[in-house]
N, C-alpha and C positions, 0 to 999 in steps of 0.2 A: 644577880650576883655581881659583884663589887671587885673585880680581880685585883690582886696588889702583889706584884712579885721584882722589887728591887737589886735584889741578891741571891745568894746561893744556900743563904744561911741562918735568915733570919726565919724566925720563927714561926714554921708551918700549920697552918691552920685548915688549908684544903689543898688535896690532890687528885688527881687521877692515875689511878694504877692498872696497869695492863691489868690481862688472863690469861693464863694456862691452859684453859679449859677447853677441850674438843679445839688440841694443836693442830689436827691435821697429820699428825705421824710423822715417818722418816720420811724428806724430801729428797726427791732424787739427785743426784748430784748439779744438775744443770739447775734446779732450779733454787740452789741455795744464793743465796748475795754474799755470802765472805769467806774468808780460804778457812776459817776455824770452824766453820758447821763443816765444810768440806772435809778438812780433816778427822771430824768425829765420825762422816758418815763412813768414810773409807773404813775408819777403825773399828766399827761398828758400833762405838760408844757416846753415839745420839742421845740425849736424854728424851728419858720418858715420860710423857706427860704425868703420869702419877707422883712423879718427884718433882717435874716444875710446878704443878699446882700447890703440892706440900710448902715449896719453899715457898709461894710467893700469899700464900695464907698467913707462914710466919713474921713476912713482911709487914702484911696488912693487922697483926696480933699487933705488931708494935707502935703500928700509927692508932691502931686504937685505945693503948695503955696512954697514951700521948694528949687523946681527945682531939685527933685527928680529921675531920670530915674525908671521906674516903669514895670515890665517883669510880666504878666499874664500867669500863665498854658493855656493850648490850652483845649478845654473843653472836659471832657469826661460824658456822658448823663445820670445822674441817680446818680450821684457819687460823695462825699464827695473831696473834694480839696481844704480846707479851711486853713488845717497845715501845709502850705509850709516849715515850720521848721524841722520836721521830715525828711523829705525826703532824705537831703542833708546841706553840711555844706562847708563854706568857710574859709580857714586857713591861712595866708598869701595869698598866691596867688598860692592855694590851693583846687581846687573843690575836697570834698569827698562826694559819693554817700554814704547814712544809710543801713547799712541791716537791712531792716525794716519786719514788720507782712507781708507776704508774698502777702493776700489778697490786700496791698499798692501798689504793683511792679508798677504795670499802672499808678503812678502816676509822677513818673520820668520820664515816657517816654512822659507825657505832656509837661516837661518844656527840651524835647532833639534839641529843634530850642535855645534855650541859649546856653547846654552845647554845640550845635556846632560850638559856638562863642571863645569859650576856646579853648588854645594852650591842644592838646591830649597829651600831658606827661604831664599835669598840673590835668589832671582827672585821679582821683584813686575810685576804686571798693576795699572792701575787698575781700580777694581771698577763703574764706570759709565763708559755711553758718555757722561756728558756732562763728563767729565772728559778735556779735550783738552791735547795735549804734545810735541813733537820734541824732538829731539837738539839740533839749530842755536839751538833759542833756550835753552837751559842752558847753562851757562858755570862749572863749577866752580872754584874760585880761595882752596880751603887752607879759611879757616872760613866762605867768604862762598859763595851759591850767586846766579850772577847770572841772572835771569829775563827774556827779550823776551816780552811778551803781547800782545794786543787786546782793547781794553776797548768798542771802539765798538760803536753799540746792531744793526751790521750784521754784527756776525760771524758769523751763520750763513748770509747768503749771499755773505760776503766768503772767496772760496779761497783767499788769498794768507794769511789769518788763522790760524795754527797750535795756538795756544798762547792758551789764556785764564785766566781767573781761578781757575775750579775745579783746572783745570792747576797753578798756582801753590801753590793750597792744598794741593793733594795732594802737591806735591813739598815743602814745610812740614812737613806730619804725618808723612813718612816720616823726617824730618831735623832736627828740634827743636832739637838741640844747634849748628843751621847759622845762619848770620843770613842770610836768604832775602830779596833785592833786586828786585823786580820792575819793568821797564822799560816804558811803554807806547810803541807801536814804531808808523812812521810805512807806513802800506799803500796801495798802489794798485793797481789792478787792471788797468791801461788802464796808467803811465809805469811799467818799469823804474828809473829814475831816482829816482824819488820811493818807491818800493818795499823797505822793507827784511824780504825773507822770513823771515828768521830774524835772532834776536842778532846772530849770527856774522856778518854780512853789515853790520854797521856798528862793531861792537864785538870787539876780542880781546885778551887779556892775550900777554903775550911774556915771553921771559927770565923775572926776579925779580920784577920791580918795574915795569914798562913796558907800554905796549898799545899798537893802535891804534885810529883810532875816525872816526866818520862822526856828525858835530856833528845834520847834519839829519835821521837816521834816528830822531831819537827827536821825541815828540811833544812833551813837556816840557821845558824849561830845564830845569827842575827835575833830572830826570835825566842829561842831560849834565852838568850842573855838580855832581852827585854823584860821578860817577865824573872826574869832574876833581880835584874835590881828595880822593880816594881814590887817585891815582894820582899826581897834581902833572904842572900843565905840564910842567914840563921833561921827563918822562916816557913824554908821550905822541904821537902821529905822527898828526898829521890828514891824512883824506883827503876829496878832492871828489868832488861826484857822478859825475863820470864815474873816477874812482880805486871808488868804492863800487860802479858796475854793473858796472866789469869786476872787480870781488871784491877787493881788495886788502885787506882784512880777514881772506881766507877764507884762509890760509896757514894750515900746520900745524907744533906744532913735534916736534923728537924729542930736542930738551931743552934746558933752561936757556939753551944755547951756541947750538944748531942749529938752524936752521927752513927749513922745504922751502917755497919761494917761487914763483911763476910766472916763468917770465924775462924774457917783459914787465913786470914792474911795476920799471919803471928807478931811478924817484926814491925809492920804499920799499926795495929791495934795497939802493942808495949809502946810505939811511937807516941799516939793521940793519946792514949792516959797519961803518959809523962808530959803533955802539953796540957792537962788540967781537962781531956775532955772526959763525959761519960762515954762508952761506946757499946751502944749495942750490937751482939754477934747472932748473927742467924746464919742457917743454910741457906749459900746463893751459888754453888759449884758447878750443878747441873745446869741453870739457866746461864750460866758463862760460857758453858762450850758454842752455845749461840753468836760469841763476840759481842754480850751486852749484860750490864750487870743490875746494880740498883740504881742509880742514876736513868740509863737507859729505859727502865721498864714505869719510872714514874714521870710524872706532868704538874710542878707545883702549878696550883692555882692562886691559892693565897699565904702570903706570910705577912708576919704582921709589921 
């Protein structure tokens, strides 16, 4: 396999899509990673695996009306496999494995019938554990490589913290010829709300030229007003916090023209028509209360 993944936007040819299937059930509170599974378990309104599987079938409807190539993890029994974004990420033609939460590791090894479809100097491992990475908070975008991190002095016992500096540097040294942007991202642990898990969860490129974006997920002016006039108002589609906890960032496209949208998000969908896209709307409400949406639950492998 040939991997080719420059943007965000260009035109999707292979993916990897999480599963649903045999989640594991309600976690107990201690063993959830983010305050918004925490907050559904308390409410009791955890989704149920019979509606994540639903929604994320009608996912996979859409990449195959598309002529999509579509790569499922191999299942493992009792267990969460729905963030195929985390795990791993594609950068040119580029497999890098995440140093992810440690209790995760099993789940790379569901999707090792692809990676051994990859030329093996094409696959890279960071070489220490204190080099920390997901998928959601990288954001490839042509020559630019955008970074969500945490810089604060509690990241290691901050969960919601993915991605740090050493992270950074290492995705740098792999990529030299990249201009590597790092964001410091705004966390909590206790509000949803104020919580931006990953990049992706406040920031995304669209189409050509265009994003959208959650002003308060970043910890710096500094950085929102970077990507502001990288992007130029008129370009870009703000969203509020309660637009940022139900994900409205976390959309996925399958190209330039087309992006696969939730069908709740009313005001950004009348958004992206009136910008000339098509937009597909599927059910993605119940895999949200997880704190990840369509973005999170997929892994392009190739665009063209």
């Amino acid at each position: 396999m040939k991997l080719n993944i420059k943007n965000e936007t260009s035109r999707l040819r292979a993916v990897v899509l999480g599963t649903a299937v045999s989640n594991g059930g309600i976690p107990k509170i201690e063993e959830a990673y983010d305050p918004k599974s925490v907050e559904h378990i308390k409410a009791g309104t955890y989704p149920q695996e019979s509606d994540m599987v639903e929604e994320m079938e009608a996912l996979a409807n859409v990449f195959e009306r598309y002529d999509v190539k579509v790569y499922r993890p191999e299942l493992i029994q009792d267990y969460n496999q729905i963030f195929a974004r985390d795990i791993a990420m594609v950068i040119e033609d580029t497999f890098i494995k995440s140093n992810i939460l440690p209790d995760r590791e099993k789940e790379i090894k569901a999707i090792q019938y692809v990676i051994d479809q990859i030329a093996p100097q094409k696959v890279y491992k960071a070489p220490s554990e204190e080099i920390h990475f997901e998928g959601g908070d990288v954001i490839i975008h042509n020559d630019h490589i955008f970074i969500g991190a945490y810089t604060g002095e509690d990241y290691s016992d901050c969960i919601v913290a993915r991605t740090n500096m050493e992270g950074v540097a290492y995705i740098k040294s792999l990529f030299p010829d990249k201009i590597v942007k790092e964001f410091d991202l705004n966390k909590s642990m206790k509000d949803p709300r104020n919580n931006a898990l990953h990049l992706d969860c406040c920031f995304q490129p669209v189409g050509k030229n265009k994003a959208i974006i959650h002003k308060e997920g970043f910890k710096n002016l500094s950085d929102y007003e970077y990507l502001r006039s990288f992007f130029g108002d008129e370009h870009l589609f703000h969203i509020d916090k309660d637009e940022m906890y139900y994900m409205n960032s976390n959309i996925f496209s399958i190209s330039e023209s087309v992006v696969i949208s939730e069908r709740n998000f009313t005001r950004l969908n009348t958004w992206l028509r009136n910008q000339g896209f098509t937009v597909e709307e599927i059910p993605y409400a119940e895999i949200a209360k997880q704190e990840g949406l369509l973005r999170c639950s997929t892994m392009p492998l190739i665009r063209d």
